[in-house]
N, C-alpha and C positions, 0 to 999 in steps of 0.2 A: 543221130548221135547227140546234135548241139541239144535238141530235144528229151533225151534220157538226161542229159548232163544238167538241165536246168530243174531237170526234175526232182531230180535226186541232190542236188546242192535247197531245194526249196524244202524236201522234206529233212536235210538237216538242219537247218534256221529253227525250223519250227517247232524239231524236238529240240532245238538248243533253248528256242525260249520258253517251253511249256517247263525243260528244266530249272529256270532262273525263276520264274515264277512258282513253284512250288519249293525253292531254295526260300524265295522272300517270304511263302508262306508260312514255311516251317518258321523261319526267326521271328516272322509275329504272333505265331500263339508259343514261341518258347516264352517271348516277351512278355505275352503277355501271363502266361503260369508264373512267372518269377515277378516274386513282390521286391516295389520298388525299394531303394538303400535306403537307409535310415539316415537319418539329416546326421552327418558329423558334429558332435561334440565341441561349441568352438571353446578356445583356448580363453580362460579369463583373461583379460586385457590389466588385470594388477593381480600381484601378488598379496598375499596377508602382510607382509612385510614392506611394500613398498608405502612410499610417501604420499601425499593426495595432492601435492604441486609435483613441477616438474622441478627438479632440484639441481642445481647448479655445482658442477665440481664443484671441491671445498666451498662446502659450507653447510650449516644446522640450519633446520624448520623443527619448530617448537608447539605443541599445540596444548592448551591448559584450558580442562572443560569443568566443567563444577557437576557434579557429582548429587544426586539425593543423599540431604543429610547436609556435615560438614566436611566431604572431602572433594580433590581433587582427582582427573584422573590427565597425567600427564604423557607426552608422546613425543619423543627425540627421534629424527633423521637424521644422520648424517651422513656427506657425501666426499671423499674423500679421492684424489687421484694418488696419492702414497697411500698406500696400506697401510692400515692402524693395526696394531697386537698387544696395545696396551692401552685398559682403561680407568679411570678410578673417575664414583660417583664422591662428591663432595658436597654436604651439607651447607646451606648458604651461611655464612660466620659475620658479622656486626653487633658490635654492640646495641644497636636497635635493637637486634633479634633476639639479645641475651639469654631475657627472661620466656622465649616461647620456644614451646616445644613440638615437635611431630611425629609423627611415624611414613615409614615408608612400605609398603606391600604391594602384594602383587607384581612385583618385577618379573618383566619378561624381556631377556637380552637377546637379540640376531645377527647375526654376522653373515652378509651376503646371503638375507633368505632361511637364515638354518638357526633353529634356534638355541643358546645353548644352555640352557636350562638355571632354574633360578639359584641353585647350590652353589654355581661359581661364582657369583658375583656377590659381594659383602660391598656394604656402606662403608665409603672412606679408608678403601683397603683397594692399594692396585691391584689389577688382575690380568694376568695374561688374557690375549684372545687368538682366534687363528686369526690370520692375513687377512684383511678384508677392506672394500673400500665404499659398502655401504653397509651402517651400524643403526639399528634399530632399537629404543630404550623406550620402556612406559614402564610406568609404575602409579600407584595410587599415593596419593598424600592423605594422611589420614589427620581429623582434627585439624584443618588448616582453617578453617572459618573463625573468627572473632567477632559475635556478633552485637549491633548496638543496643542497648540497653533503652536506649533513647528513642530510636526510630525504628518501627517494625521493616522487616524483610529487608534491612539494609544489613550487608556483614562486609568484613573486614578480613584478604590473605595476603598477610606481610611477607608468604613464601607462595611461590606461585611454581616451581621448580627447584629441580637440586642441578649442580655443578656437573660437567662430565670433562674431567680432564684426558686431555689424547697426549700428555707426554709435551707438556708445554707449548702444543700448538691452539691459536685464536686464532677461528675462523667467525668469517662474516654470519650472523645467527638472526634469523628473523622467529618470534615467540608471536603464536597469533590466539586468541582468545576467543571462541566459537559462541554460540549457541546466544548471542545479544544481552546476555545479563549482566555483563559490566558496564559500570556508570564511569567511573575514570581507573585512571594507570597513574602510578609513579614511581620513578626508579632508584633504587639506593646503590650509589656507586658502593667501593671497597673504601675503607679508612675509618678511623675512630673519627673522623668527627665530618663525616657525609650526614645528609640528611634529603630527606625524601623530596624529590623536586619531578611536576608534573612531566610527562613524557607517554609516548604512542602516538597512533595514528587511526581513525575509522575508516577501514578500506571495504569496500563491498559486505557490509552486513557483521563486520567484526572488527575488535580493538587490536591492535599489531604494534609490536616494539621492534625495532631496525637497528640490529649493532654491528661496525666494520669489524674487520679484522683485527686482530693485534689491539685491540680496545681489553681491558679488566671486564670482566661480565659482570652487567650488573644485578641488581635483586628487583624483579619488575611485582611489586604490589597492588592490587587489585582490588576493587569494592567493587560488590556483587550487588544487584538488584534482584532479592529472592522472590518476588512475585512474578518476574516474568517468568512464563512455563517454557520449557523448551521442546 
């Protein structure tokens, strides 16, 4: 009897494992008929609208590239822990600047990501916005070069940006100047009788202007070195 009993407990084992075995084989040729997943999609690590530093609540990054031709193209971050809903672009105003003129185009306004197209926003006209606490402006400066008559591929933009007022707030604003073609910087504070005094900084490959808070924004002026290529 112990004898039937082992026998029969041995020929269960053995169909148990020729069925585990043909269990594993069957999941390796399903595995292997099924092609492997496609690599997921990964997620861009920036948006179109985000900034290219990391951006410090309150506060503007400014970036002013020179353009083929005589224009600029200009680029406002801002980062804000109160929600902004109102903005107004403002034309930089001194008597220095009297006698020059510009154009503005290509405006593209964002409000946390979203953009809201160029029909709402008017030059030197406040404009509601939705709630938001990161705001995105670029626009072209157009004819902003004054070039020397005197010395080739040297030019002269006594407007290097326009004004973005948030409803009487100054925050700390860093303006950085890419692409190595500027020879110097100088700032024109606000008042009829300011005058243009050296200022910036050359930080890793570019010219940069540093202003606190609660400061008058100044007019940061630029002379281009048009031979270098970028």
């Amino acid at each position: 009897m112990v004898g039937v009993g082992l026998t029969g407990l041995l020929v269960v084992m053995v169909v148990l494992a020729g069925a585990a075995l043909l269990s594993r084989s069957g999941e390796q040729r399903v595995a292997a008929e099924v092609d492997p997943p496609a690599a997921v999609a990964e997620e861009p690590t920036t948006r179109a609208y985000d900034p290219p530093v990391a951006l410090a609540p309150d506060s503007e990054y400014v970036e002013t590239e020179l353009l083929d031709g005589d224009d600029l193209q200009v680029t406002h971050w801002i980062s804000t822990t109160e929600p902004m809903d109102r903005l107004r672009l403002r034309p930089p105003s001194s008597p220095v600047l009297a006698d020059r003129t510009w154009g503005v185009e290509d405006l593209v306004v964002a409000a946390d990501g979203t953009d809201l197209g160029p029909e709402r926003i008017r030059i030197d006209v406040p404009t509601s916005l939705p709630s938001a606490e990161l705001l995105y402006v670029r626009y072209r400066l157009t004819d902003a070069l004054q070039r020397n008559s005197s010395v080739d591929d040297r030019a002269l933009a006594t407007v290097t940006s326009v004004g973005l007022g948030l409803e009487g707030r100054s925050l700390p604003r860093t303006q950085v100047f890419p692409g190595g073609r500027v020879m110097t910087l100088a700032c024109l504070a606000p008042g009829a009788r300011a005058v243009p005094e050296s200022c910036g900084t050359y930080v890793e490959g570019a010219w940069q202007v540093r202003s606190a808070a609660g400061e008058a924004p100044v007019t940061v002026i630029a002379q281009f070195d048009l031979a270098v290529t970028r």
